[in-house]
C-alpha positions as CSV (number, residue, x, y, z in Angstrom):
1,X,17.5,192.1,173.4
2,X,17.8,192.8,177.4
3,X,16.2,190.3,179.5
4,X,13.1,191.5,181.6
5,X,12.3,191.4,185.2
6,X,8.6,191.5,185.2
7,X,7.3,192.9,188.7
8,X,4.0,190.2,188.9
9,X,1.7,192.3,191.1
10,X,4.5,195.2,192.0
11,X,6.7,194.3,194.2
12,X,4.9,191.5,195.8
13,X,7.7,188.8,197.3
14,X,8.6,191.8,199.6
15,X,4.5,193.3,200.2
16,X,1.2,192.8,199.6
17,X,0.7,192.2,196.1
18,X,-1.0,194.2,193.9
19,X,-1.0,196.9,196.9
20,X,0.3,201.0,196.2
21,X,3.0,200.0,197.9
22,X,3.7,197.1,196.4
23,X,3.7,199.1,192.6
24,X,5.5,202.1,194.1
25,X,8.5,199.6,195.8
26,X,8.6,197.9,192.0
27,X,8.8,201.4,190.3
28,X,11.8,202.6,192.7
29,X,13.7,199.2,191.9
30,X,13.6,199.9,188.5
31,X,11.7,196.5,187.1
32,X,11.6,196.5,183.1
33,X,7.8,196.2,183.4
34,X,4.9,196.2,186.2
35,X,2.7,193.8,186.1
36,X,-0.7,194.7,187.5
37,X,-4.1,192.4,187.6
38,X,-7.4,193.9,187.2
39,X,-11.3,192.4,187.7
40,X,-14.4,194.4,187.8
41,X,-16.7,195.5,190.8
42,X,-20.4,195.1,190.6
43,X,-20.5,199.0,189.9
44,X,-18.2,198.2,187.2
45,X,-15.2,199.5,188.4
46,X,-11.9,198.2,187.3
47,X,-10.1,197.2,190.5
48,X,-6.3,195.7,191.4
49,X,-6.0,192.3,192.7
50,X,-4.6,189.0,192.4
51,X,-7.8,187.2,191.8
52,X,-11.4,187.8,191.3
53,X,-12.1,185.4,193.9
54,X,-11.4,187.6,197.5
55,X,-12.0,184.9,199.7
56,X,-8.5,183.9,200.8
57,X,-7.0,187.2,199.4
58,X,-8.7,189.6,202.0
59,X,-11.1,189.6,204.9
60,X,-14.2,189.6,203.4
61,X,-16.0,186.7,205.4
62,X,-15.4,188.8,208.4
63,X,-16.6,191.7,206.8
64,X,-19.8,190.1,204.7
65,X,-20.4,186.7,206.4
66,X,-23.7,186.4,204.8
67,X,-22.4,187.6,201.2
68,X,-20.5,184.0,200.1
69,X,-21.9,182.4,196.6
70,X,-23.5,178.6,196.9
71,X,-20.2,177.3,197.1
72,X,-18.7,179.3,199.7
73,X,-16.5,181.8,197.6
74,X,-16.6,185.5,197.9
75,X,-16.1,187.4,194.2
76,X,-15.1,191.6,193.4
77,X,-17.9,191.6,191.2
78,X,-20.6,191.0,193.7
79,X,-19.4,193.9,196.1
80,X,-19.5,197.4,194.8
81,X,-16.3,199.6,195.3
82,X,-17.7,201.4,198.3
83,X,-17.8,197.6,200.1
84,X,-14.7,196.8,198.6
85,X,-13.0,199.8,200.2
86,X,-14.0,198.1,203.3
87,X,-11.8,195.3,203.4
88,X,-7.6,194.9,203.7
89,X,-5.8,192.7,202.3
90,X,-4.6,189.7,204.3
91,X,-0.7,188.7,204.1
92,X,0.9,186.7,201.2
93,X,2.1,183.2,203.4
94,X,5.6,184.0,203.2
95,X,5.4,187.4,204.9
96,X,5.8,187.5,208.6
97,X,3.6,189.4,210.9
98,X,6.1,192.4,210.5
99,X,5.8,192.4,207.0
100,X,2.0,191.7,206.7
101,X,1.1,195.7,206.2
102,X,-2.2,194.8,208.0
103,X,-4.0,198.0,206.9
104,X,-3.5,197.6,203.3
105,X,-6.8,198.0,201.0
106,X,-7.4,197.3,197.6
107,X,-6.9,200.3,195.3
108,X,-8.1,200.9,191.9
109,X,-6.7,200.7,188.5
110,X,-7.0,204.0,188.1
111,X,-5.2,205.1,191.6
112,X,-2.6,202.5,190.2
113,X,-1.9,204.3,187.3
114,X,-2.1,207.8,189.0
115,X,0.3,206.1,191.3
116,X,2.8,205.0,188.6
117,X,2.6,208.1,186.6
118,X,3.6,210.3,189.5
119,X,6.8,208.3,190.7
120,X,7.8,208.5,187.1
121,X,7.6,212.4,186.7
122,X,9.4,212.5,189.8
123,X,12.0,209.8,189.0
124,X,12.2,211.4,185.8
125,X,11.8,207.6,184.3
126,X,9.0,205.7,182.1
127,X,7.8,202.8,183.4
128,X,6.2,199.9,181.4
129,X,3.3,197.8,182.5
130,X,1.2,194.8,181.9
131,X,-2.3,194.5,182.4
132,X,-3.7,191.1,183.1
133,X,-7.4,191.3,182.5
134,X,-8.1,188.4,185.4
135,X,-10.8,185.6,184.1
136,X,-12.5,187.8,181.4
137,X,-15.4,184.6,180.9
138,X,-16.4,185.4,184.9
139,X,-16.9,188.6,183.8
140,X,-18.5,188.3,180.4
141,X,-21.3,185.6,182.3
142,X,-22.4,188.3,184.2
143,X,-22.5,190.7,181.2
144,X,-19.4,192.6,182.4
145,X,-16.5,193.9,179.1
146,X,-13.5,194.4,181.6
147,X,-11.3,194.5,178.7
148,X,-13.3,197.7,177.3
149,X,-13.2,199.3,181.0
150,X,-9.7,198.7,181.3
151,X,-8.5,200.0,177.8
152,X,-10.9,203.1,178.9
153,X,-8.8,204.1,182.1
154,X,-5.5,203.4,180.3
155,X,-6.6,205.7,177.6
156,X,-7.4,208.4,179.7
157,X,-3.8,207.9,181.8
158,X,-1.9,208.0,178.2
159,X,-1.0,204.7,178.2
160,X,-1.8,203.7,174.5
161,X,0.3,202.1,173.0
162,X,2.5,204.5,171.1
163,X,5.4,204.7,173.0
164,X,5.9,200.5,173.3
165,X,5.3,200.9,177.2
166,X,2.3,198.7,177.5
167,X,0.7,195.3,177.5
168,X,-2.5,193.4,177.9
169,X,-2.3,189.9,179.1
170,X,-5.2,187.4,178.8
171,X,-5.5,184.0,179.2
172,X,-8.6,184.0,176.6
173,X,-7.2,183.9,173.3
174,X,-10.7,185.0,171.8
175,X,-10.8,187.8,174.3
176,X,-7.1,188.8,172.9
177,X,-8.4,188.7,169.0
178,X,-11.8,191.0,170.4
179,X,-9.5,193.9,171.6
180,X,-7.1,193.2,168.4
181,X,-9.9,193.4,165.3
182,X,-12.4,195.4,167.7
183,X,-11.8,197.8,170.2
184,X,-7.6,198.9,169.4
185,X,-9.0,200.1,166.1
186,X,-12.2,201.6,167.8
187,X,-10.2,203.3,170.7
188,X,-7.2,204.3,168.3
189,X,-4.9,202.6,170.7
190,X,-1.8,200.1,169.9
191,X,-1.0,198.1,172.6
192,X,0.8,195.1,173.2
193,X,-1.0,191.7,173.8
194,X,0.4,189.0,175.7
195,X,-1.1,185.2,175.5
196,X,-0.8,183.4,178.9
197,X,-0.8,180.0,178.9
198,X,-1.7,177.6,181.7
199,X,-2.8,173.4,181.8
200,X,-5.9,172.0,180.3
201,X,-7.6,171.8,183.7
202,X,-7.0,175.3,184.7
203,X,-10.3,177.9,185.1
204,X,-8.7,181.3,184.3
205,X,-10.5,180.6,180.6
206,X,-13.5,178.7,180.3
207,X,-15.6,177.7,177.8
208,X,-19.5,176.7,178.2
209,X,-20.2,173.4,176.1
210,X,-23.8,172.2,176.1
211,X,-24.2,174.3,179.3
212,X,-21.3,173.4,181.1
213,X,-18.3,174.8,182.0
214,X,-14.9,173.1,180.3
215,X,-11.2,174.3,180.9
216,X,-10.3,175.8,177.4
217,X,-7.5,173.8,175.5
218,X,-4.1,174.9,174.7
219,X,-2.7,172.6,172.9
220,X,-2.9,174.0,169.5
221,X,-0.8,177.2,170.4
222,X,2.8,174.2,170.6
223,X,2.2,173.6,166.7
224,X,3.6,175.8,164.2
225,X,0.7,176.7,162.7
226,X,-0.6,177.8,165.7
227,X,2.2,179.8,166.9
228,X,1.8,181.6,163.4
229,X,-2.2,182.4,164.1
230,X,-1.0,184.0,167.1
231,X,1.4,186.0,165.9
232,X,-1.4,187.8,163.7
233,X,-2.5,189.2,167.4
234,X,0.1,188.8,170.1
235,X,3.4,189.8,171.0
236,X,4.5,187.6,173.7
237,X,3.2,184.4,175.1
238,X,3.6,183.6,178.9
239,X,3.6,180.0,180.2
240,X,4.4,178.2,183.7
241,X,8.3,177.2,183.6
242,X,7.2,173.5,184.0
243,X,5.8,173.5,180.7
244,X,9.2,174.3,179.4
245,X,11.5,171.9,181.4
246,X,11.3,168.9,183.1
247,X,12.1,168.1,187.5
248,X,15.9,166.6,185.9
249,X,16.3,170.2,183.7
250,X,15.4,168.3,180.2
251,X,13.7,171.5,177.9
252,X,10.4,170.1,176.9
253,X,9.7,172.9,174.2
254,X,13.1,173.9,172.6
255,X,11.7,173.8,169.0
256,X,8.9,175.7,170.3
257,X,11.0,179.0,171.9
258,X,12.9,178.5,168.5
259,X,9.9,178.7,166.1
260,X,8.7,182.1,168.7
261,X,11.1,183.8,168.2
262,X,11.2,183.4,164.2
263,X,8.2,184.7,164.3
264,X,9.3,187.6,166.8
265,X,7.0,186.5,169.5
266,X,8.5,187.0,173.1
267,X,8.6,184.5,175.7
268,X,7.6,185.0,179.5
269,X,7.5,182.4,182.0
270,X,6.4,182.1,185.5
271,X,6.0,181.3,188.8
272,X,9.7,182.3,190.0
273,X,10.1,182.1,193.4
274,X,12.5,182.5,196.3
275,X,13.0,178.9,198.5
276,X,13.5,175.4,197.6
277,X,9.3,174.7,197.2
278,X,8.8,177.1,194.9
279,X,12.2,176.2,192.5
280,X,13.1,173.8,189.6
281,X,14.3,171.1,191.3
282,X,17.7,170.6,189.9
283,X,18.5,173.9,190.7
284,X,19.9,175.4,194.4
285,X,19.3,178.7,194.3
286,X,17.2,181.7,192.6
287,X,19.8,182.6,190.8
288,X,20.5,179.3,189.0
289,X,17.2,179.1,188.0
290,X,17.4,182.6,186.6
291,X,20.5,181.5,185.0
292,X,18.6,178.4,183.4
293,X,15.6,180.1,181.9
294,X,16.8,183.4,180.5
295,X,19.9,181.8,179.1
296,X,19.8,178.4,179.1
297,X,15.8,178.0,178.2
298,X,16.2,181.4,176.2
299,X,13.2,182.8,177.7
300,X,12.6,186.3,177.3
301,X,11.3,187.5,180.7
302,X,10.4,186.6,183.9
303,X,7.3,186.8,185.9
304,X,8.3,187.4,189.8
305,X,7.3,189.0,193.0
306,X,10.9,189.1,193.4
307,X,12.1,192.0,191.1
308,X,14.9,193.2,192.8
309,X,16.6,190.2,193.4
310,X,16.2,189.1,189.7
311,X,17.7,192.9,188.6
312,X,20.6,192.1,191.2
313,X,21.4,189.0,189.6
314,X,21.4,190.4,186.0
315,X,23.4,193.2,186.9
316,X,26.0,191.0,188.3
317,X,26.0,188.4,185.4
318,X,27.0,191.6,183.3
319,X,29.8,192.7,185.2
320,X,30.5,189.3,186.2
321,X,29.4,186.8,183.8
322,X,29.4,183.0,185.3
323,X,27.4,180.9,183.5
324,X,25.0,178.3,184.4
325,X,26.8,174.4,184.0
326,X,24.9,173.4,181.0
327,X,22.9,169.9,181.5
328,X,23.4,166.9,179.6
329,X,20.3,166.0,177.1
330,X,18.5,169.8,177.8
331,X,17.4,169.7,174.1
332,X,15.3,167.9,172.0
333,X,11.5,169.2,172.3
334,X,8.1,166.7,171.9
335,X,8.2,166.1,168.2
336,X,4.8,165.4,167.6
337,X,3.5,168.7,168.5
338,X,5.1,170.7,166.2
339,X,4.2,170.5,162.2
């Protein structure tokens, strides 16, 4: 199978991610599929951006001051879309002034998919996306079904399922099972679903034990048998790269990628980013890394703002195939998580 170049947010190490321009700059450079992340309003509509939580994403505490939760965060879902259209998005860090497209808003899904739809006609090309459904238990504790709103829109757009173009990707493995015995059937869609996997202490899924929040627990998913329950509902599993290799390039999951892919599960990994900070340390550039995880890791795709410059590189590794000095001791997994 072709490795993918998954565009996380559109285009978004060149612009604003999650932006129009953004999508339509990852549609032109012809990324194997368009990632897109969606929350709700407090009108319920299914918006685009990187996090439900606005406060560092946009310039909200300009705009509403007085509209902060207790703790001093700003969230989509307690603006409507009207106030929403009144903020822009502030720069990603690494963007310079020039680059910082300081008039950029956030659009919907559903301009998003409009968006997408009408580059392809006019490309002539179909273009694949996944849907991250952004902290579905924020959401559900303020008796909001974002997955149901977003299957809605792609429904009415087309996007469902039977042409193999489409994901949804959740951190919330219950969530994933919901939309797989529940609402697929109900809607008469058949779309792809993606498990993302993050650290213990993470908060995009959270569980409420005896009335507190706790960090849900992956740990389960690294066994065998837990790789088979998920294969009953998903068809890929995304995790951070230092999950799957250490800061001296040891693989920390090889017997896990193998077991996947038995099962035909597909493996995604992210961050990947351009610059020293943002690499594996034993690599020197983004193209060694790319080297290590699609063929050295045998990962599947990759999650990247960067989407033309990882379609550059696996252009040229076909016509020009140099391969990536394998390490010493790269193999050899944790054994007691798998059974």
């Amino acid at each position: 199978m072709a490795k993918l170049v998954i565009a996380q947010g559109g285009a978004s190490g060149y612009l604003s991610g999650n932006s129009l321009p953004a999508m339509a700059l990852a549609v032109a450079m012809n990324s194997s599929i368009i990632k897109i992340d969606v929350a709700l309003t407090a009108d319920d509509e299914v918006i685009v951006l990187t996090s439900p939580n606005i406060s560092q994403l946009t310039n909200v505490a300009e705009v509403f001051p007085a509209r902060a939760r207790d703790e001093g965060s700003y969230y989509a879902m307690d603006f409507t879309l009207n106030e929403i259209r009144l903020l822009t998005l502030r720069a990603p860090k690494n963007h310079s002034p020039v680059e910082s497209q300081p008039n950029l808003r956030i659009p919907t899904f559903a301009e998003t998919l409009a968006l997408i739809s009408a580059l392809d006609r006019n490309l002539e090309k179909t273009s694949s996306i996944a849907v991250e459904l952004k902290q579905n238990w924020l959401h559900r504790n303020t008796g909001k079904d974002l997955s149901r709103s977003v299957l809605s829109i792609l429904q009415k757009f087309g996007y469902t399922g039977q042409m193999g173009r489409t994901f949804l990707m959740s951190f919330d493995e219950m969530e994933l099972r919901r939309i797989q015995q529940e609402l697929l059937p109900e809607m008469e869609m058949n779309i792809k679903l993606v498990q993302l996997i993050e650290s213990n202490e993470g908060q995009e899924c959270m569980l409420q034990e005896q009335g507190e929040w706790q960090s849900y627990n992956y740990d389960w998913m690294f066994y065998k048998s837990g790789l088979r329950k998920l294969s009953k509902t998903v068809a890929a599993i995304g995790l951070p790269k230092h999950m799957l290799v250490d800061s001296k390039g040891k693989l920390l999951q090889s017997d896990f990628v193998i077991n996947a892919h038995d099962l035909g599960i597909l493996l995604f990994t992210f961050p990947i980013e351009k610059g020293a900070t943002g690499q594996l340390p034993f690599v020197h550039s983004f193209n060694e890394e790319l080297e290590f995880l699609y063929f050295t890791a045998d990962i599947d795709g990759i999650i990247t703002g960067y989407c033309e410059n990882a379609l550059q590189y696996l252009r040229k590794r076909r016509e020009e195939p140099v391969p990536f000095p394998s390490l010493e001791n790269t193999t050899g997994g944790d054994p007691l998580r798998l059974t």
